[in-house]
N, C-alpha and C positions, 0 to 999 in steps of 0.2 A: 580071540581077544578083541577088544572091542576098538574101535578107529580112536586115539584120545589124542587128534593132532586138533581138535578143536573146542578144547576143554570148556570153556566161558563161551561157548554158541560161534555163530560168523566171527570171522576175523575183522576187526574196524577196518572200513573203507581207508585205503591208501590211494594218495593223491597223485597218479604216474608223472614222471620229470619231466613231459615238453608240457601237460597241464598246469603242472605249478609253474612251471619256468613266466608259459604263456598267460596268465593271470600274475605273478611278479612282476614280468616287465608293463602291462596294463595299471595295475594298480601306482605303478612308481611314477608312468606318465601322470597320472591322475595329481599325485603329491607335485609333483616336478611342475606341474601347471598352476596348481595353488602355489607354489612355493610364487611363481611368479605374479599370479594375479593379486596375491594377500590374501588367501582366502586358507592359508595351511592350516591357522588352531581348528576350523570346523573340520577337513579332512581328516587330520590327524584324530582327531575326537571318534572320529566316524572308523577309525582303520583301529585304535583302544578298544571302543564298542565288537566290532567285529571277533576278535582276538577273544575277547571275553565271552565271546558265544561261539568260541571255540575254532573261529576259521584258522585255518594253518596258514593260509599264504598270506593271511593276515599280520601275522604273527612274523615270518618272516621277510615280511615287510618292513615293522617295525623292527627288527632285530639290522637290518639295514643300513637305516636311519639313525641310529643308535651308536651303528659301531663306527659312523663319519662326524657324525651330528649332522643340523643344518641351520645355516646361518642366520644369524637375528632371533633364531626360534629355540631351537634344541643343541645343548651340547652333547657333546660326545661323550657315552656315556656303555663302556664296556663290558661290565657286568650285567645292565642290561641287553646288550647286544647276542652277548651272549644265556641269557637264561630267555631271552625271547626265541633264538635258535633255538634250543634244546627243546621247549614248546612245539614248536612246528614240527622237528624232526617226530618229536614222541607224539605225535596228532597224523604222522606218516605224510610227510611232506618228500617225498622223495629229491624233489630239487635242494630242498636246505642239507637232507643229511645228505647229498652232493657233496656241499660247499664243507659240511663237517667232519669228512674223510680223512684231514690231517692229523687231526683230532684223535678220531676212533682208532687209527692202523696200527697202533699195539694192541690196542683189547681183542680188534680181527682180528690179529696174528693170537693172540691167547686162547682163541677162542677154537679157533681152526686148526691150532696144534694138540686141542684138547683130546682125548681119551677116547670121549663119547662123542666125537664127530658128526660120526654113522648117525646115532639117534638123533641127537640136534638135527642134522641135515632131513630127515627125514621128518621129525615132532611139525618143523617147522620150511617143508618145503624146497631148500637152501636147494636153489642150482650156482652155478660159478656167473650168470649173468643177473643174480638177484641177492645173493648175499649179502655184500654193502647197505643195501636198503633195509633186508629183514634184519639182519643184524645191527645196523645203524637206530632202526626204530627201539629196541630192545635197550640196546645202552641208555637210548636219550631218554628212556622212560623210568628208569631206573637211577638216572641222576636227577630227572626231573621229583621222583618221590624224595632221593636224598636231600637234597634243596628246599624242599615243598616248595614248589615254583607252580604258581598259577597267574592268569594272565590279568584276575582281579587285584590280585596284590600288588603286579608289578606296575599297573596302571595308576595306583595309589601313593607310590613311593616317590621321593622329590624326583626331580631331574638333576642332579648333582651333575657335576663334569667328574667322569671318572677316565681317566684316557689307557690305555694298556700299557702292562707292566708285564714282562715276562714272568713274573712271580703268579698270574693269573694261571698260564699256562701251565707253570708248573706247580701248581698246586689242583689245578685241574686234573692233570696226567695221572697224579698222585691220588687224588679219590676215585679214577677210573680204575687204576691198581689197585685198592683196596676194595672197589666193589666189582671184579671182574669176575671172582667166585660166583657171588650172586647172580650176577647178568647170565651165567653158564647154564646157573640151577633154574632158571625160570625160563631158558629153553630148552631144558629135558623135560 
């Protein structure tokens, strides 16, 4: 039988956690200094652009900034914060699907208590110290299509002040339960 743990060719390049972490905290001094000099619209423009040509840590950058705002310039602005997360994680940002663990740990536990374990675990490499991440990329990739969330789009859309509501959350949770089937079927 033939090897079919790499259907679609190489697996897309994942970005390991002290790399993304160590390029987040880089790129944030970077804003954090515009913020101060006045120089944020061009950065910020410049960290959009990035995001849209696909950078992850870009993206979770933005996704950041988003979920605080920053003053005088951007409000806070939730659902952005979050569908820029989900980006990065699904671009395999390992450091954001860190931060998105709270999130995920039903659909892990769904997913690990499944039937087909064995085969997941092996389709898809799963040791106990990489799971989170392979797992993590799969979910946020799989909401990211539910949503159609691209980073062209979200670059385009107002900046409303949208602040969190626990109603986010749970209605979040609630589409991860409804597409956890899915997420299972497309790592057999």
């Amino acid at each position: 039988m033939a090897d079919v743990r790499y259907r679609h060719g190489l697996r897309p390049k994942v970005i390991e956690y002290q790399e993304a972490f160590d390029r987040f905290v880089a790129e944030r001094k970077i804003v954090n200094k515009a913020i101060e000099n006045g120089t944020i619209a061009d950065v910020f423009s410049q960290l959009i652009e990035k995001s849209i040509h696909n950078d992850a840590v870009a993206m979770d950058v933005l996704a950041y900034y988003y979920k605080s705002g920053i003053t005088n310039f951007l409000p806070e602005n939730y659902k952005k914060y979050l569908h820029y997360e989900l980006l990065a994680c699904a671009k395999g940002n390992n450091f954001a699907i860190d931060k998105m663990q709270f999130l995920f740990t039903n659909t892990y536990d769904r997913i690990l208590e499944n039937d087909d374990l064995e085969v997941i675990a092996y389709l898809n490499d799963l040791t106990e110290e990489n799971y989170t991440f392979v797992l993590g990329k799969e979910i946020a990739k799989t909401m990211v299509k539910k949503y159609q969330i691209n980073a062209e789009d979200l670059s385009k859309q107002p900046n409303d002040r949208i602040v969190f509501k626990n109603e986010f959350l749970i209605e979040f949770r609630k589409d991860l339960d409804d597409n956890t089937e899915e997420i299972i079927e497309k790592l057999k």
